[in-house]
C-alpha positions as CSV (number, residue, x, y, z in Angstrom):
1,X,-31.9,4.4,0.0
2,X,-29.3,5.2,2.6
3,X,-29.6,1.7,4.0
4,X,-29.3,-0.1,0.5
5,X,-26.1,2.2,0.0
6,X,-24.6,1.4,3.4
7,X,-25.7,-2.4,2.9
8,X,-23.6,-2.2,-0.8
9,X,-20.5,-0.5,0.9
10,X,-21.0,-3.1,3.9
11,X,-19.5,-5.6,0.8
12,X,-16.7,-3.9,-0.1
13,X,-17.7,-2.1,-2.7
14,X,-18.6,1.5,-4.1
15,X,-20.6,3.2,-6.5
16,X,-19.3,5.1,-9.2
17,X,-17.4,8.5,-8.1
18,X,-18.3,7.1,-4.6
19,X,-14.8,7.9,-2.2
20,X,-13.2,5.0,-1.7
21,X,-11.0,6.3,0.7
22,X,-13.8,6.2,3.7
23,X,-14.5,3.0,5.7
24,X,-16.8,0.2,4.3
25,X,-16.9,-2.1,7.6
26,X,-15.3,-4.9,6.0
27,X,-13.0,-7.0,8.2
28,X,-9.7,-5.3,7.4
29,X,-9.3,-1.5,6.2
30,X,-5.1,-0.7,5.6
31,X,-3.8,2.7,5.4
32,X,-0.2,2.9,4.3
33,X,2.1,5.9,3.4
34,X,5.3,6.0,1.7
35,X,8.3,8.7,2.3
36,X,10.8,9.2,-0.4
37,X,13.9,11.7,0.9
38,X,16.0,13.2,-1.9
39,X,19.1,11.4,-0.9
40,X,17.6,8.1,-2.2
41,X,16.2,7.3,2.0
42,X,12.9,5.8,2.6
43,X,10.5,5.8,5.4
44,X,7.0,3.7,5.6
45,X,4.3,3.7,8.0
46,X,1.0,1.2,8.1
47,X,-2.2,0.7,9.7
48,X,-4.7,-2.0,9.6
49,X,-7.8,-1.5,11.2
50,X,-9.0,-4.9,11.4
51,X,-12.2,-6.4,13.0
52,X,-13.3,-9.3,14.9
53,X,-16.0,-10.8,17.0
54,X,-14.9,-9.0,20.0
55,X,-14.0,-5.8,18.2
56,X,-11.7,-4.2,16.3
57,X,-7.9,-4.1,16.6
58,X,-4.9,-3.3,14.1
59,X,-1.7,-4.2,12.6
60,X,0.6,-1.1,13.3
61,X,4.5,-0.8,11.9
62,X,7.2,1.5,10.3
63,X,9.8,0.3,8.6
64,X,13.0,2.7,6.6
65,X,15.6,2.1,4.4
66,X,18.7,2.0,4.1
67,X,18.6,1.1,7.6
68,X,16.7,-1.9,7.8
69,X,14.9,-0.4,10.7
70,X,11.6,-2.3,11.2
71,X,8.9,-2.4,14.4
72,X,5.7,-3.9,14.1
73,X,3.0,-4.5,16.8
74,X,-0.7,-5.7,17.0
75,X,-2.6,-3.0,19.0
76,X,-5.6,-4.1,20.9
77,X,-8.1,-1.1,19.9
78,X,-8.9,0.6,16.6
79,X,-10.8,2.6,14.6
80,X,-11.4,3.3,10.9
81,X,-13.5,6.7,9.9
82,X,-16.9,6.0,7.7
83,X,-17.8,9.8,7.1
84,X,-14.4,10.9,6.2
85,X,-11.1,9.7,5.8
86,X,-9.0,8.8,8.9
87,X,-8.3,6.0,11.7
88,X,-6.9,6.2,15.2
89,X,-5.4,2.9,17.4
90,X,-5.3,4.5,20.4
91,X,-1.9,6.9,21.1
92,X,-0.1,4.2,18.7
93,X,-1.6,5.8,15.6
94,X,-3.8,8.4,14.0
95,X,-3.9,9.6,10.6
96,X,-5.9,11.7,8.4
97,X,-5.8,13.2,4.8
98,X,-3.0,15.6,5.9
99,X,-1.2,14.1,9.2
100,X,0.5,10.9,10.3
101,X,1.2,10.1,13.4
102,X,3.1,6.4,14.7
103,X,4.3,6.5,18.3
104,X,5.3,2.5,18.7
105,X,7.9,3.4,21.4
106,X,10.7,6.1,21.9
107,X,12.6,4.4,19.1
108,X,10.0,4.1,16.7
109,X,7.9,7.4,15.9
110,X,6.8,9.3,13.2
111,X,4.9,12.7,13.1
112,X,4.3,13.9,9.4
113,X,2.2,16.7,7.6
114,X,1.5,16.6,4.1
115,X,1.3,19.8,2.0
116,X,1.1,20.2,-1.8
117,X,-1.0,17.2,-2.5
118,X,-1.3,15.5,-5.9
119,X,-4.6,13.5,-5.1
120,X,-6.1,10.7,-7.0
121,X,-7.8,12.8,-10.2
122,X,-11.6,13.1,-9.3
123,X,-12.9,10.2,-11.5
124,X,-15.8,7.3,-11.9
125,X,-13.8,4.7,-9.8
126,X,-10.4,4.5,-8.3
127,X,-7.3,2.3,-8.6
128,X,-9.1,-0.7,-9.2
129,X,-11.2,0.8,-12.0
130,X,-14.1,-1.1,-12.3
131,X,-13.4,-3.5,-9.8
132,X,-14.5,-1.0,-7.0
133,X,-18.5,-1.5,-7.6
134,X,-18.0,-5.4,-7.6
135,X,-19.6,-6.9,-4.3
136,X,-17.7,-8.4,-2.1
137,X,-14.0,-9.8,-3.6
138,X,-11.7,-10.6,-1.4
139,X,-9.6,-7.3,-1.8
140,X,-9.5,-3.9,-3.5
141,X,-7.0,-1.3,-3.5
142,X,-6.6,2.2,-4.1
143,X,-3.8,4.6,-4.3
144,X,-5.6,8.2,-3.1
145,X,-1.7,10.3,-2.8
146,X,0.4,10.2,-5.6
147,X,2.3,13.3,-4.5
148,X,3.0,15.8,-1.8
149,X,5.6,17.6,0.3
150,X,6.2,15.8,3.8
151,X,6.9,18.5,7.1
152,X,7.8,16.4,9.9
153,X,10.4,13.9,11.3
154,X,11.0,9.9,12.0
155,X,12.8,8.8,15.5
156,X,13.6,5.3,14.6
157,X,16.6,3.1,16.7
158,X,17.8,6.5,18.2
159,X,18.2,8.2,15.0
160,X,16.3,11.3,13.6
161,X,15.4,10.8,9.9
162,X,14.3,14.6,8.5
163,X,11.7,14.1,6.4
164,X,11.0,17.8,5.3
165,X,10.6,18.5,1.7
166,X,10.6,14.3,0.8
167,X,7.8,12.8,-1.7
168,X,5.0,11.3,-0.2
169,X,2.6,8.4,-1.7
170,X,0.0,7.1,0.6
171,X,-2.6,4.2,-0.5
172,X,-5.7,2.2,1.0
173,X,-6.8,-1.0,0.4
174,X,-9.8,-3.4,2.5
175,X,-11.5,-6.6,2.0
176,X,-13.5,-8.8,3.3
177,X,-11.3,-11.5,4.8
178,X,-7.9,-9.4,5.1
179,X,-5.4,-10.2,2.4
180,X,-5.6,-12.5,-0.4
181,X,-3.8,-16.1,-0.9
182,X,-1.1,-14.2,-3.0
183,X,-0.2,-10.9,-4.2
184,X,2.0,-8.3,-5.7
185,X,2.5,-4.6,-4.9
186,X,5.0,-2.0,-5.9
187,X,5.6,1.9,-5.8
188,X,8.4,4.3,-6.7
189,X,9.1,7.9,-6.6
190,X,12.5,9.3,-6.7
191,X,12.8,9.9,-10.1
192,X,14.6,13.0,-11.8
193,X,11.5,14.2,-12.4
194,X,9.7,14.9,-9.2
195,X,6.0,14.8,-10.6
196,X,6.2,10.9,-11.9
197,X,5.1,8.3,-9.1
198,X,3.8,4.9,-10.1
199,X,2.1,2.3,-8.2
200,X,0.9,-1.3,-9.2
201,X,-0.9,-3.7,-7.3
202,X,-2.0,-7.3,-8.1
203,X,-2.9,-10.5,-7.0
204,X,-5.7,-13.4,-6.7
205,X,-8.8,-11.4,-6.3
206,X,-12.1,-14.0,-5.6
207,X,-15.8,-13.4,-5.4
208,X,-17.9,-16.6,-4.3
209,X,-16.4,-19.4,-7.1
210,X,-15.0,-17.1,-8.9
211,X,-11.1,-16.5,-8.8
212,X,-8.5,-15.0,-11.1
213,X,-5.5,-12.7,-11.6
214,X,-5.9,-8.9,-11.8
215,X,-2.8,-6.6,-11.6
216,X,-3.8,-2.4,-11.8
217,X,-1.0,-0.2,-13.0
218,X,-1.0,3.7,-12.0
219,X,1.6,6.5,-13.5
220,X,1.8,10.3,-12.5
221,X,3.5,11.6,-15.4
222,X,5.1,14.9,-15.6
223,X,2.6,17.9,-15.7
224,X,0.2,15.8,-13.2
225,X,-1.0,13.3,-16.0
226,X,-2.6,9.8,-14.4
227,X,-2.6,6.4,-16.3
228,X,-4.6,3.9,-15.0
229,X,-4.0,1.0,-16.9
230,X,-6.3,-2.0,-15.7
231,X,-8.9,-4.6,-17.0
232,X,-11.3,-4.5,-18.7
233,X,-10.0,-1.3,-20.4
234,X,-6.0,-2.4,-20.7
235,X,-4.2,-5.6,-20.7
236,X,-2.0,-5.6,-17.7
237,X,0.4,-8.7,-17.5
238,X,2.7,-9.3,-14.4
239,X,5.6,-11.9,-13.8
240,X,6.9,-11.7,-10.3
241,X,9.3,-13.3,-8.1
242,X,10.9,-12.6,-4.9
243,X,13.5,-10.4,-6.3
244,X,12.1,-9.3,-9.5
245,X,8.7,-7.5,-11.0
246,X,8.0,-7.4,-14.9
247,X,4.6,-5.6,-16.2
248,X,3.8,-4.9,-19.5
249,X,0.3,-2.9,-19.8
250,X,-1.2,-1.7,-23.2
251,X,-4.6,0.0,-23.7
252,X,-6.0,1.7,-27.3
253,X,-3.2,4.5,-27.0
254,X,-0.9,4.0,-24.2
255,X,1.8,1.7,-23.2
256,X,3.4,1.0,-20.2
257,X,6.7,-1.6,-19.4
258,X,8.0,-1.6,-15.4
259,X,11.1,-4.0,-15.0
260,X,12.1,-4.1,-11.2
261,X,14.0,-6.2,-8.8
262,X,15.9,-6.2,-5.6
263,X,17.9,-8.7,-4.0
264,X,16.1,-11.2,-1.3
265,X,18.5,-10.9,1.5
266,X,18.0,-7.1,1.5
267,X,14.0,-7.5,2.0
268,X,11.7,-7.1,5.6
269,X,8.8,-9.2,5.9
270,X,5.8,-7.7,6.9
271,X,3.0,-9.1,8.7
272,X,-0.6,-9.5,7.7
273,X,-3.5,-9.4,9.7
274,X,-6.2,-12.8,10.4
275,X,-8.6,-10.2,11.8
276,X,-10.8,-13.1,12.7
277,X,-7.9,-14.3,15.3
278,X,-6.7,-10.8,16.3
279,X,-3.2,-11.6,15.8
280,X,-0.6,-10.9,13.0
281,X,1.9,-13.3,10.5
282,X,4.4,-12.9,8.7
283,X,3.2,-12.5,4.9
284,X,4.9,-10.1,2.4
285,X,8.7,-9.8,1.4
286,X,9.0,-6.2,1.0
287,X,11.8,-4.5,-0.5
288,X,12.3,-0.4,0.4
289,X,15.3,-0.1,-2.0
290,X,14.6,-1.8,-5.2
291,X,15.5,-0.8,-8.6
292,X,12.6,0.3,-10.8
293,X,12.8,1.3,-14.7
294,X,9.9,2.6,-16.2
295,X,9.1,3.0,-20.0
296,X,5.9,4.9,-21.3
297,X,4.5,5.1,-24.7
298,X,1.2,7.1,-26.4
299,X,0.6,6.0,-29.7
300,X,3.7,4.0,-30.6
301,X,5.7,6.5,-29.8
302,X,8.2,6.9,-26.2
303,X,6.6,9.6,-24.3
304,X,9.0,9.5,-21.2
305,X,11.0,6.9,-19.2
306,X,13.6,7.1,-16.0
307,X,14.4,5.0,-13.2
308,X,14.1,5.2,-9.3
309,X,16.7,3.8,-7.0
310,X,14.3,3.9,-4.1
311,X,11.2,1.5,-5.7
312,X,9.5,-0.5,-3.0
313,X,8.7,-3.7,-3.7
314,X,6.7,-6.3,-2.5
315,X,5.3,-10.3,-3.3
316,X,2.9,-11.6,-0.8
317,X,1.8,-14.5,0.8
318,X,1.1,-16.4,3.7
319,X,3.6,-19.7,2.9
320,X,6.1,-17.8,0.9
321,X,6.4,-14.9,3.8
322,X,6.8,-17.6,6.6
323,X,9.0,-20.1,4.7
324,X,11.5,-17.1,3.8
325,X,11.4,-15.7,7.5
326,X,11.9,-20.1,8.7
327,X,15.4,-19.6,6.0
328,X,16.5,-16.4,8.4
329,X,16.6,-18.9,11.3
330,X,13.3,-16.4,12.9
331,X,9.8,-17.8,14.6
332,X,7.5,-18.2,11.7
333,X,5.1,-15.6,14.1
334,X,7.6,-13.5,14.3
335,X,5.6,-10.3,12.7
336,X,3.0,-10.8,15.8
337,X,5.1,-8.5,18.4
338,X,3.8,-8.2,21.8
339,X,0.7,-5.8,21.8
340,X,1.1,-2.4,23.4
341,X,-1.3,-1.0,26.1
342,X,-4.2,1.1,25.3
């Protein structure tokens, strides 16, 4: 039985109230957190542990707003915890469920604790709903922090950014070829009310011949209340540009409407791993800043709605990201920075 299990996981998949937080051994594992000050300021920090045929490496950055601070490296060694949550690239980056730690240079470090966490509610599946015990698509995701007090600091460009008493949101997602063809992403905090946090994430999600569009909705309401609003059991719909992000989800009961945008010129693009090639390209517009107005309903009736100033935002893809970073007069590769020594 344990083999069978770790052979099922091996895919990219898990079995009801499995954690999907651990490793599965897929090609790319990405850990990302999300630091929302009070004064509307916003710090990010990734890892991909991603895995080739000579081993594994990752895709390593941090990136804040207003700013428009942004580093990003590959890292030639990484790891990604089975047993518990957690991965490590060397002295570049380790993480757990309570500490993060980035060191990409003097002028780009982060070292952050995390108390007062509002975890995922213990439940049959995660994020994706459903979509976490299919074998093998091409991508899953899962949004483990929607809450928490930050302790620590950011050193980025020569500038201290305090990042005591901020809102935290931290998120992992995995596959079994890295990222998919396209896809959309958002997340906001910030709101009057501290408890609300909401995160959606969608794309192109493929297993074998079989492609189509899912997009997973998530709100923390106030009291500590989590909507998961995904297919089969809600109708999610998305329309998404580069500057703008409209979902409307509706289950039996509950109703959910996000209208967000952000303007273009204002956005970073992040790169994206090939973990087969062990080298990173540009491939998501990502927005820190953006606007994001959020309605709820329960029963025909509005139950709460507000808007956060501070909503990241994001629209992937490979020809999208490189033709928008071409526009900015950059190398197309430009998200592939010179690795750092182990």
């Amino acid at each position: 039985m344990p083999r069978l299990l770790a052979a099922y996981r091996s895919t990219g998949a898990d079995l009801p109230f499995g954690d999907p937080r651990r490793a599965h051994g897929v090609a790319m594992e990405g850990y990302f957190w999300r630091f929302t000050r009070p004064d509307g300021a916003a710090v990010i920090a990734l890892c991909g542990v991603n895995r080739s045929a000579t081993g594994h490496w990752a895709t390593l950055g941090v990136a804040a707003h207003p700013s428009g601070f942004l580093r990003t490296t590959a890292h030639p060694v990484a790891r990604a915890a089975d047993r518990a949550f957690g991965a490590n690239a060397g002295d570049a980056f380790r993480a757990d469920t309570g500490r993060v730690h980035v060191d990409l240079g003097p002028d780009a470090l982060l070292d952050v604790t995390v108390s007062d966490p509002a975890p995922w509610p213990h439940r049959m599946f995660g994020g994706s709903s459903i979509f976490h015990a299919v074998p093998a698509l091409n991508q899953y995701w899962h949004p483990w922090l929607l809450g928490g007090r930050a302790h620590g600091y950011a050193m980025l460009d020569g500038r201290r950014i305090d990042l005591d008493d901020s809102q935290v949101y931290a998120e992992k997602n995995w596959g079994k070829g890295g990222f998919p063809d396209s896809w959309w992403w958002g997340q906001a905090q910030g709101f009057d009310d501290p408890d609300v946090c909401v995160a959606f994430a969608g794309g192109e999600v493929t297993a074998g011949p079989l492609r189509t569009e899912v997009t997973s909705l998530i709100v923390r309401l106030p009291g500590g209340r989590v909507l998961r609003l995904c297919p089969p059991a809600a109708l999610v719909r998305a329309t998404v540009t580069d500057e703008s992000w409209t979902l409307r989800a509706r289950s039996p009961r509950w109703s959910v409407e996000v209208d967000a945008n952000a303007p273009l010129g204002r956005a970073h693009v992040l790169p994206v791993p090939l973990p087969a090639e062990r080298r990173n390209v540009a491939g998501a517009i990502e927005h820190l800043g953006g606007r994001l107005d959020l309605r709820v309903g329960r029963d025909g009736r509005d139950v709460w709605s507000g808007t956060s100033s501070v909503a990241g935002l994001e629209h992937g893809g490979l020809d999208r990201a490189r033709t928008e970073v071409l526009r900015r007069g950059e190398h197309p590769d430009a998200a592939d920075a010179r690795p750092l020594t182990s």
